[in-house]
C-alpha positions as CSV (number, residue, x, y, z in Angstrom):
1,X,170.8,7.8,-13.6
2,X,171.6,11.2,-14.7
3,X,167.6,12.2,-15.8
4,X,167.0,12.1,-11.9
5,X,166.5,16.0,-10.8
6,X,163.5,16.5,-9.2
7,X,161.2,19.8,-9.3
8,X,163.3,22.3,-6.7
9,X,159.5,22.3,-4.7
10,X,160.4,18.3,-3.6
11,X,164.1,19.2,-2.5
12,X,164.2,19.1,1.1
13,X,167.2,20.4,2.9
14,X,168.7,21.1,6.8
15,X,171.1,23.8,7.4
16,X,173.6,24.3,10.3
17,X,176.1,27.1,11.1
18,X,176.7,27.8,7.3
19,X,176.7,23.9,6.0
20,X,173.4,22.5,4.1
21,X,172.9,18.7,3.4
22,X,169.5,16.7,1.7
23,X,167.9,15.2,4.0
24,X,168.2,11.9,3.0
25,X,166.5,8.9,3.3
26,X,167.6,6.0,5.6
27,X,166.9,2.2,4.9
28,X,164.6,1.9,7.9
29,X,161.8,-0.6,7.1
30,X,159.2,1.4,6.9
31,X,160.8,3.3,4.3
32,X,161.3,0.1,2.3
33,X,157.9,-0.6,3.0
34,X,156.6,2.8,1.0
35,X,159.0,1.8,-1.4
36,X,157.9,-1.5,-2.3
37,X,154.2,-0.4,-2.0
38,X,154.7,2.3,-4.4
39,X,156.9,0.1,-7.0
40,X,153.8,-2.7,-6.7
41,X,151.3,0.1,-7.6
42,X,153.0,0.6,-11.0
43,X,153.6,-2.9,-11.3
44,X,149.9,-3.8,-11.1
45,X,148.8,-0.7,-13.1
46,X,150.4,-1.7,-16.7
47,X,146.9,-0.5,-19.0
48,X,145.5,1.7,-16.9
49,X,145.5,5.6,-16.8
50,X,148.1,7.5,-15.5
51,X,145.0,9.3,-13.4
52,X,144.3,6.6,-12.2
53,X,148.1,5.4,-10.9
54,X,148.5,9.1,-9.5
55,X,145.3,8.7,-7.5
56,X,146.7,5.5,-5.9
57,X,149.6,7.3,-5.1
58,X,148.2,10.4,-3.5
59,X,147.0,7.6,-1.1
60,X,150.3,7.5,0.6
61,X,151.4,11.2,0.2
62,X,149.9,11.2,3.7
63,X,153.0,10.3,5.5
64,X,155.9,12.3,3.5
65,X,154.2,14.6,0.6
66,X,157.7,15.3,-0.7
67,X,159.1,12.0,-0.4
68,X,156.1,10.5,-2.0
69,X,156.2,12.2,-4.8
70,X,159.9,12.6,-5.8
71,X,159.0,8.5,-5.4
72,X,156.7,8.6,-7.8
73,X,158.3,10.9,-10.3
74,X,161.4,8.7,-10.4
75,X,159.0,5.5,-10.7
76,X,157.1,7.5,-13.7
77,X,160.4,7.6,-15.8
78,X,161.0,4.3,-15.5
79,X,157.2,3.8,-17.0
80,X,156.2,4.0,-20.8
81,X,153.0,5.9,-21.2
82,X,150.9,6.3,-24.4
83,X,147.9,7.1,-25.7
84,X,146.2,4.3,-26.8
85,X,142.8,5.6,-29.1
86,X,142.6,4.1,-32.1
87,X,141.6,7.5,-33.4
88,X,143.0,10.9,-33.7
89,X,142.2,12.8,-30.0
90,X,142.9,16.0,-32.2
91,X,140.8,15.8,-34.6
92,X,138.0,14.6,-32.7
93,X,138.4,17.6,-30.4
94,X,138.9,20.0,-33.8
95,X,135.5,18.8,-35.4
96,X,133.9,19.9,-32.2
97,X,135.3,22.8,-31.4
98,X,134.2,23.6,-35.0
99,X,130.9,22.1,-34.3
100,X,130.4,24.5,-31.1
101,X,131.6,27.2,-32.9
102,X,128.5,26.5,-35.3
103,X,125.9,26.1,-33.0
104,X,127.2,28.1,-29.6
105,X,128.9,27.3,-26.5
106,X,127.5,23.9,-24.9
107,X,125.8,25.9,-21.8
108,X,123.3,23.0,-21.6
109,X,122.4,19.4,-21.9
110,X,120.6,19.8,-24.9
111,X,123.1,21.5,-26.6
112,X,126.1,19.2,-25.7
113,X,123.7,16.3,-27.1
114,X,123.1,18.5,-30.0
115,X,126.9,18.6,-30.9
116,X,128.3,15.6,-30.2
117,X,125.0,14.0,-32.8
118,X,126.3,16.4,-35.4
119,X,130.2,15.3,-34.8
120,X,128.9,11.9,-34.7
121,X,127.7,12.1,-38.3
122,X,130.1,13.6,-39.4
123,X,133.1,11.6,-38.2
124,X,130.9,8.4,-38.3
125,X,131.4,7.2,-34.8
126,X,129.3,6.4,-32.2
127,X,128.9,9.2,-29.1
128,X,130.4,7.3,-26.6
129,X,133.7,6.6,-28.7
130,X,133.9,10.5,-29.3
131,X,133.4,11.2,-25.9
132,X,136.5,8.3,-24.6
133,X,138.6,9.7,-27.1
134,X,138.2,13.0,-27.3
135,X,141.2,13.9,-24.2
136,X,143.0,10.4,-24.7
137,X,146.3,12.5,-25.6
138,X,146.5,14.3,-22.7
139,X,149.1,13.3,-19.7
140,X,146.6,11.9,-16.8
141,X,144.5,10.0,-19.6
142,X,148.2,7.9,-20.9
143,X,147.9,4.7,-20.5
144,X,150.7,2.9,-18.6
145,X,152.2,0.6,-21.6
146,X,155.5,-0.5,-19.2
147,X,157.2,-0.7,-16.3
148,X,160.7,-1.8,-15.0
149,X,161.0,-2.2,-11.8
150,X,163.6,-2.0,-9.6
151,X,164.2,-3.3,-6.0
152,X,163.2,-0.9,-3.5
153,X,166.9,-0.6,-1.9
154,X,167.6,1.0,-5.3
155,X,164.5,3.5,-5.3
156,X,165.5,5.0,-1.7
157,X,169.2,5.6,-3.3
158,X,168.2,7.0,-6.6
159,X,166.3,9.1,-4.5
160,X,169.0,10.4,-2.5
161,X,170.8,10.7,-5.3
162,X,168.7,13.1,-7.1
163,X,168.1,14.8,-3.8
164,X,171.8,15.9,-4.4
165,X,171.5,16.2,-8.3
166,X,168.9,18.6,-7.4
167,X,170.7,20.8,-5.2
168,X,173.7,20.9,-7.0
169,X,171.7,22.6,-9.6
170,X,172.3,25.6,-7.9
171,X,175.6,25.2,-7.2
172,X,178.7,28.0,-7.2
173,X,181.5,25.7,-7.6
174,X,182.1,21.8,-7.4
175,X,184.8,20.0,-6.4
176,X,185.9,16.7,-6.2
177,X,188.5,14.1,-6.2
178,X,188.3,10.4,-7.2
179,X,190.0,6.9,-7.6
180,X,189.1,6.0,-11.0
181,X,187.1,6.0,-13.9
182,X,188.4,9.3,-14.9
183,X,188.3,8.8,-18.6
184,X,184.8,8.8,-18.2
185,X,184.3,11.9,-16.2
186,X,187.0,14.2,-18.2
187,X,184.9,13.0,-21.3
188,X,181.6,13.7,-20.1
189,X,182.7,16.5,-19.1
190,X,183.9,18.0,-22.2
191,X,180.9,16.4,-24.0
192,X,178.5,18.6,-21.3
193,X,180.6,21.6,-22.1
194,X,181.5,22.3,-18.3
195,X,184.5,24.4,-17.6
196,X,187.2,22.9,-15.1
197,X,190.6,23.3,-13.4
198,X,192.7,20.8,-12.3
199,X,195.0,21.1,-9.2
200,X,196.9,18.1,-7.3
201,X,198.2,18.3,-3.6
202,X,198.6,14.7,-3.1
203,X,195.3,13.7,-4.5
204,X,194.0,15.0,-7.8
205,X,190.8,17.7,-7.1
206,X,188.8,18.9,-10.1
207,X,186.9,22.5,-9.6
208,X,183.7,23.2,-12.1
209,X,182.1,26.5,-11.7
210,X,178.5,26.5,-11.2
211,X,175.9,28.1,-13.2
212,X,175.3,31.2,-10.5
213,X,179.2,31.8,-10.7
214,X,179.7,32.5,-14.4
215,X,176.3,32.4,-15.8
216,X,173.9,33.5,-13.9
217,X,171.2,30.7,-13.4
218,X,171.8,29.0,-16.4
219,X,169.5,26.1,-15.8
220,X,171.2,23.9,-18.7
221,X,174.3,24.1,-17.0
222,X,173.5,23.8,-13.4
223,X,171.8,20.4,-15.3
224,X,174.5,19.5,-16.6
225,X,177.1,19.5,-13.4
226,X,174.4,16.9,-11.9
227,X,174.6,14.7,-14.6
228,X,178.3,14.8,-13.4
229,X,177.8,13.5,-10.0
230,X,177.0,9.7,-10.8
231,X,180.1,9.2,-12.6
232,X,182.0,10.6,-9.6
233,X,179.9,8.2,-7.6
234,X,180.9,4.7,-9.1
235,X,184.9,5.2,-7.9
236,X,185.4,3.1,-4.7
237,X,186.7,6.2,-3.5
238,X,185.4,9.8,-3.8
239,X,185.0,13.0,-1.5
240,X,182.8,16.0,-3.4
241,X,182.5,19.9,-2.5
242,X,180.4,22.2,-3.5
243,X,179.1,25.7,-2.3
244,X,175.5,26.0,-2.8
245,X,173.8,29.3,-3.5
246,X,170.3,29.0,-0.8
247,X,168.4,31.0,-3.8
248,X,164.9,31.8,-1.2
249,X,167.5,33.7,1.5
250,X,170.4,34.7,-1.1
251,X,172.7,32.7,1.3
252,X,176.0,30.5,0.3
253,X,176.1,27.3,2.4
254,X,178.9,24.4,1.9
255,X,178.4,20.9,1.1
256,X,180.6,18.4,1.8
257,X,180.1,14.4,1.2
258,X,182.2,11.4,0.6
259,X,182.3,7.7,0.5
260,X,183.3,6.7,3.8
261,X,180.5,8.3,5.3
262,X,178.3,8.3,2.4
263,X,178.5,5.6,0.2
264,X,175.3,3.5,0.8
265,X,173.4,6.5,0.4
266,X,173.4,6.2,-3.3
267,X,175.3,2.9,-4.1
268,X,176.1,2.7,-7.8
269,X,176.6,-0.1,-9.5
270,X,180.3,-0.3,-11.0
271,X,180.8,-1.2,-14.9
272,X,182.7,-3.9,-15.8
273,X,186.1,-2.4,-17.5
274,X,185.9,-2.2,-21.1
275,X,189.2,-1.3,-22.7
276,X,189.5,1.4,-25.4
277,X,191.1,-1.1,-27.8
278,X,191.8,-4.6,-28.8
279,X,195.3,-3.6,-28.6
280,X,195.2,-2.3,-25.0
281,X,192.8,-5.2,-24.3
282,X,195.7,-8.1,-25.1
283,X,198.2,-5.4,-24.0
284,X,196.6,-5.6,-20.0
285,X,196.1,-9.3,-20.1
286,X,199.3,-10.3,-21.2
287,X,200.9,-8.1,-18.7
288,X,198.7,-9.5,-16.0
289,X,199.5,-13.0,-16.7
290,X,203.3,-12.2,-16.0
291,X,202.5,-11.9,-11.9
292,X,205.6,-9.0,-11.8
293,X,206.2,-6.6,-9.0
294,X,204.6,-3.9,-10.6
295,X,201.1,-2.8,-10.0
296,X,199.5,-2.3,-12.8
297,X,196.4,0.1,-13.4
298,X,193.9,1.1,-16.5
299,X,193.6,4.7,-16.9
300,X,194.9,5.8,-14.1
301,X,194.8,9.4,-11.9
302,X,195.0,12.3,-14.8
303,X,198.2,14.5,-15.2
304,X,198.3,18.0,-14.8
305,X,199.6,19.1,-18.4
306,X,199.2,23.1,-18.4
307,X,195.6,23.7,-18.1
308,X,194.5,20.4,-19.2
309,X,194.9,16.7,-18.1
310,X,196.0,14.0,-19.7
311,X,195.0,11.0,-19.1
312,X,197.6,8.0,-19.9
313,X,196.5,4.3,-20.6
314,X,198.4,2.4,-18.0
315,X,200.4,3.2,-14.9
316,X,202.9,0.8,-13.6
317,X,204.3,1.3,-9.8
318,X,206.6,-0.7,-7.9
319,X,208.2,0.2,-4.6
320,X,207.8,4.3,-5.1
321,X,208.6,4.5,-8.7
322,X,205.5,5.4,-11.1
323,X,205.6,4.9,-14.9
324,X,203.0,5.6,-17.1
325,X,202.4,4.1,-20.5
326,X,200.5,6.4,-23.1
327,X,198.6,3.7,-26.4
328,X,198.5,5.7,-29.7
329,X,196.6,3.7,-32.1
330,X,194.0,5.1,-34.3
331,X,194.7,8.7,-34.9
332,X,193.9,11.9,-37.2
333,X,196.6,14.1,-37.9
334,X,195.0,16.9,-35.6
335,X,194.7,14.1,-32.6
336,X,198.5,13.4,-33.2
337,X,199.6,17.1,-33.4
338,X,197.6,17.6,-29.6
339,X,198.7,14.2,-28.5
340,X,202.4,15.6,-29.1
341,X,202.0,18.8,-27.9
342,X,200.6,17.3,-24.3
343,X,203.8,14.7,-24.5
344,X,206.7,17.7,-24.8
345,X,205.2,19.4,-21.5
346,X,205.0,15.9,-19.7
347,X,208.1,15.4,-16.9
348,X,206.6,12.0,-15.7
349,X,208.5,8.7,-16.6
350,X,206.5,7.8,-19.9
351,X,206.1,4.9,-22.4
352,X,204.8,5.8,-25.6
353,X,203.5,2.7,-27.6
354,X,203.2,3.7,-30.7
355,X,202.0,1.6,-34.0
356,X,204.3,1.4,-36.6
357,X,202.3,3.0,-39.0
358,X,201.8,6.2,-37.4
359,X,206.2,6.8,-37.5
360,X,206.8,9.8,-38.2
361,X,209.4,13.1,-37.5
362,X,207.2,14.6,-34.6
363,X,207.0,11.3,-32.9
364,X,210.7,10.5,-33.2
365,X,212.4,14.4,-31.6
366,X,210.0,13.1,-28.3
367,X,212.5,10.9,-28.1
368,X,215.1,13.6,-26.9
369,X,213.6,14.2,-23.8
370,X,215.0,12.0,-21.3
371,X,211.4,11.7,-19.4
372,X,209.8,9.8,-22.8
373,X,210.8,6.7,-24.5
374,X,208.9,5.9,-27.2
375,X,207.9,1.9,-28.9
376,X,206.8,0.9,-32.2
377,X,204.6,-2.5,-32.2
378,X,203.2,-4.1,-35.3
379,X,199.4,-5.5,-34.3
380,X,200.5,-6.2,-30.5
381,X,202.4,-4.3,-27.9
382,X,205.4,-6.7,-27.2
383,X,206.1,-7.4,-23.3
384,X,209.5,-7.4,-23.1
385,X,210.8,-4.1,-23.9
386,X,208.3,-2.8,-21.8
387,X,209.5,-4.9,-18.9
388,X,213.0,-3.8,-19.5
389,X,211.8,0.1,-19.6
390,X,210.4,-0.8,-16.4
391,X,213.2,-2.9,-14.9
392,X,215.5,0.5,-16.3
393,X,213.1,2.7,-14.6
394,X,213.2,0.9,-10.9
395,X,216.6,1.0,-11.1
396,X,217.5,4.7,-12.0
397,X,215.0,5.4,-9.2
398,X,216.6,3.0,-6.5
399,X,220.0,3.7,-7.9
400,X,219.2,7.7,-6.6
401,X,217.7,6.6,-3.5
402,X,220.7,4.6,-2.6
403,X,222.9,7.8,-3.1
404,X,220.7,10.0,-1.3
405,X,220.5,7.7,1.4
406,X,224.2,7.2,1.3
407,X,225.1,10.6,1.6
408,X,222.4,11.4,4.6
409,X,223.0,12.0,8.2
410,X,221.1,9.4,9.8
411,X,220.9,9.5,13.4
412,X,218.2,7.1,15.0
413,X,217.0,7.4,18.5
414,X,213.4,5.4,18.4
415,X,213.7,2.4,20.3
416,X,211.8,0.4,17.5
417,X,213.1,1.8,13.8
418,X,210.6,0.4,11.0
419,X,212.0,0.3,7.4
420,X,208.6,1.4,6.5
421,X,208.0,4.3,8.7
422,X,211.3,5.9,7.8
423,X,211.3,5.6,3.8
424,X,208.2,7.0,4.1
425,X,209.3,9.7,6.2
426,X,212.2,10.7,3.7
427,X,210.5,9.9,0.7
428,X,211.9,6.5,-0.3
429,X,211.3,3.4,-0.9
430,X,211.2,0.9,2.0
431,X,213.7,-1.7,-0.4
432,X,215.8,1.2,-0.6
433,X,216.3,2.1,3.2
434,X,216.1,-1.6,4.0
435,X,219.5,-1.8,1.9
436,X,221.6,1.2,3.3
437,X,221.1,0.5,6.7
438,X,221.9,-2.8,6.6
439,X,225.1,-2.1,4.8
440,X,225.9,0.1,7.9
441,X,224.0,-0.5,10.5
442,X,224.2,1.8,13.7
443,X,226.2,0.2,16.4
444,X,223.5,0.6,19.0
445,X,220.9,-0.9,17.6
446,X,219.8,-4.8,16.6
447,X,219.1,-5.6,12.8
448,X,215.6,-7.9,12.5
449,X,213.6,-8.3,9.0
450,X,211.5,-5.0,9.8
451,X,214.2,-2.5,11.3
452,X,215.9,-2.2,14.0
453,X,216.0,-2.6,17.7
454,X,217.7,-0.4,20.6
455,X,219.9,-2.7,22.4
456,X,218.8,-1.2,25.6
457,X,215.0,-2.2,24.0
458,X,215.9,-6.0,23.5
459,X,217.4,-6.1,26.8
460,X,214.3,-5.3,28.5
461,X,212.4,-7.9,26.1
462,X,214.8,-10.4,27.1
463,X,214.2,-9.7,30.3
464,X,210.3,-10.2,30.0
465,X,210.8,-13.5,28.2
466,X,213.2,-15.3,30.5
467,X,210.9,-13.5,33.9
468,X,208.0,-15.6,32.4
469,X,210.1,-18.7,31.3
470,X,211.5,-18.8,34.5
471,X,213.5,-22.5,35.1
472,X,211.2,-24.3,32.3
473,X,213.3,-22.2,29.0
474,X,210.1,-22.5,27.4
475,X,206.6,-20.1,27.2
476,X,203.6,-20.4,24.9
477,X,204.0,-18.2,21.4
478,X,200.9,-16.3,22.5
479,X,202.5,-14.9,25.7
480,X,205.7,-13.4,24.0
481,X,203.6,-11.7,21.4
482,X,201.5,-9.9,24.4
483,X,204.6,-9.1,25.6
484,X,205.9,-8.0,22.6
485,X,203.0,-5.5,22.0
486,X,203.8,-3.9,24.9
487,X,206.8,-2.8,23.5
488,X,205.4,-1.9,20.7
489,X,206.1,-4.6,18.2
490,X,204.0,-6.4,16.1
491,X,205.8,-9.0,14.8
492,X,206.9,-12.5,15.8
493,X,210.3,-12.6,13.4
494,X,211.6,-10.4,16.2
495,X,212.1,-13.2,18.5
496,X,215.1,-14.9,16.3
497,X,216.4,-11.8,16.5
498,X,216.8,-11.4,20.4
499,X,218.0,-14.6,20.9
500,X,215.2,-17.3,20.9
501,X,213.1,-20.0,19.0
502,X,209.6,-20.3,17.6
503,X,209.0,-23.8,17.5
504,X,205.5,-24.6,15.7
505,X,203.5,-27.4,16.3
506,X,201.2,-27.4,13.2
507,X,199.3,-24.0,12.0
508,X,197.8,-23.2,15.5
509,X,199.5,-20.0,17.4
510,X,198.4,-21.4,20.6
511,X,200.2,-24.5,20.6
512,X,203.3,-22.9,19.2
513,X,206.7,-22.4,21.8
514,X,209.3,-19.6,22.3
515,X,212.2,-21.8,23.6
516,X,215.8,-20.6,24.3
517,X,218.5,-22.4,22.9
């Protein structure tokens, strides 16, 4: 995927009131036709020349030149081309260059004969093998060894994809944000020697400068940022900036793409997690097994640690509490030293896991910092004083929520409260708010397993209900909850609440009853 830039004479663009965009390619059928055409031409050309293969192709450059041929170039680096002489092309073509040298330039047919009979003797091959072999090296007489193919779905979205590789090239700065697979990126990144910052407001946005910001054109790393983008790609979720120098008018237009609105462009195929150890591998599954409250996630979003990120190997959330669990295993002393310095500026809640072996002073003063709690396994990472840092963890958190909660003014004057909707609001969990207020509820209002209920509000459902019940003290399930939606509930456990009984007949809503005791 990331050998995929085409030449910038195939990238073709459409700008608008200061935005620029590929135009990409949409899966209409007749573009699946070209496709599939174009992939059977290759498939059916394995030992022929590459000549010969571009000559089919410039067949169908009729209806798209630059689609065609950004086609062809990605189908040509999926194909193995050699030369297949059984003798040397170059020395063939040195014994008559030498040969002309000798008797003069071959301005007629005499004289061409005349050479190729003295290079025939003296290389002790026939004519006609001299003259097949003589330019068997060179690219359009390769021969097509293999090919593997791929559907043509995936052609018109590797195509798209390098449209943008391409572009990127001359890109200012990039930015994106992602939901996973950041190991991968940060590492790649550091491995491609691209410079980054790291900012978060509320999701986690990574800038790279672009070649024409900081060195002016360099074409390795304007290569190198695309070789970036399919990583990005393979998250679930993703949303990528970028401002593109226009290098023909000198003009800076933005980009802007992401994978609500773009992800079948260029679907990648997510890997299969691998884990970084056997220890973090029996670590996960363990942990998995137990079926706990917590949500738990392999390398999750980076922390911001100074100028760097760090990147922890598990995060664990329940509710609105967060804990992160950082695996040291294998180490050099220089890894640890780094590993600790990242650590002291950390103000997350963090588990360090730590093997036994690795104990040392260093490791141990961490432990002063209220933020870090550190574990020494032997072999395996043992389960349950991790659960208890995390049962610890939930508490403390919910413990300061119940205080702050305690201690707030709280004056409602929604007709319909939702637990949800105000934890959110005050930055809470919804277990925490759910708690407080039923401790003290407000006198105006009616408690039900979501929130509350003005009094004036159930009044007026009542009302409803018992105007469509009229003498019979009974009305289909279905007709309360229409009723109910008016109001703005979407819930049937609301109906104990105001006074009545669901009573089900079997798992079908339309045969259930709201009666009135």
């Amino acid at each position: 995927m990331c050998n995929s830039i085409l030449p910038s004479n195939l990238l073709v663009v459409w700008k608008r009131q200061g935005k620029i965009y590929p135009r990409y390619i949409k899966k209409t059928k007749n573009n699946f036709e070209i496709a599939l055409n174009l992939i059977d031409v290759y498939k059916n050309s394995v030992g022929k020349k590459k000549q010969v293969i571009k000559d089919r192709i410039n067949e169908f450059e009729e209806h798209n030149y630059r689609f065609i041929r950004g086609l062809s170039i990605l189908l040509d680096r999926r194909s193995l081309y050699k030369c297949n002489s059984a003798f040397d092309p170059k020395k063939l073509r040195y014994e008559v260059f030498e040969l002309t040298g000798n008797f003069g330039p071959a301005t007629t047919t005499e004289k061409r004969n005349q050479i190729l009979e003295e290079a025939s003797k003296k290389l002790e091959l026939p004519i006609d093998k001299i003259e097949n072999n003589i330019y068997a090296d060179l690219d359009s007489e390769l021969i097509l060894m293999s090919f593997n193919p791929l559907a043509p779905e995936e052609l018109l979205e590797l195509y798209n994809l390098s449209l943008t590789q391409t572009m990127l090239f001359d890109s200012i700065e990039l930015r994106f944000t992602t939901s996973h697979n950041w190991q991968k990126i940060f590492f790649k990144t550091k491995k491609l020697g691209l410079i980054y910052e790291a900012s978060k407001n509320g999701e986690l946005w990574v800038k790279i400068d672009g070649p024409n910001s900081i060195f002016k054109l360099n074409r390795r790393y304007g290569s190198n940022i695309s070789k970036l983008l399919p990583l990005i790609l393979k998250s679930s979720n993703w949303k990528i900036e970028a401002k593109i120098l226009w290098k023909y008018t000198n003009e800076i237009y933005s980009f802007r793409i992401d994978s609500i609105n773009h992800k079948d462009l260029f679907r990648i195929q997510n890997e299969t997690e691998v884990y970084d150890s056997i220890v973090e591998a029996d670590f996960g599954s363990r942990f998995q097994a137990l079926k706990t409250k917590w949500d738990m996630k392999r390398e999750p979003e980076p922390l911001i640690v100074g100028k760097h990120v760090m990147i922890p190997d598990f995060s664990f959330e329940r509710d609105d509490v967060k804990v992160y669990m950082e695996v040291v295993g294998f180490w050099t002393t220089d890894y640890l030293i780094r590993k600790i310095k990242k650590l002291k500026e950390i103000k997350v809640k963090m588990l360090v896991a730590v093997d036994q072996s690795l104990a040392c002073e260093a490791l141990t003063q961490l432990k002063k910092r209220s933020s870090i709690n550190i574990l020494y396994y032997k072999k395996r990472i043992p389960l349950a004083p991790v659960l208890n840092f995390l049962k610890n963890s939930h508490k403390e958190t919910h413990s300061k929520q119940l205080d702050f909660l305690k201690n707030l003014m709280i004056n409602f004057t929604e007709p319909v409260v939702y637990f949800e909707e105000f934890a959110a609001r005050i930055g809470v969990s919804a277990e925490a708010a759910r708690e407080v207020i039923i401790q003290n509820p407000p006198e105006n209002y009616v408690l039900w397993s979501k929130g509350l209920i003005r009094k004036e509000k159930v009044e007026q459902i009542k009302q409803k209900i018992d105007k469509e019940m009229k003498t019979e003290r009974k009305i289909p399930l279905a007709v309360v909850m229409a009723l109910l939606a008016e109001e703005g509930i979407d819930s049937t456990s609301v109906i104990n609440s105001v006074g009545y009984k669901i009573i089900w007949r079997g798992l079908d809503i339309e045969k259930a009853e709201v009666v009135k005791p």
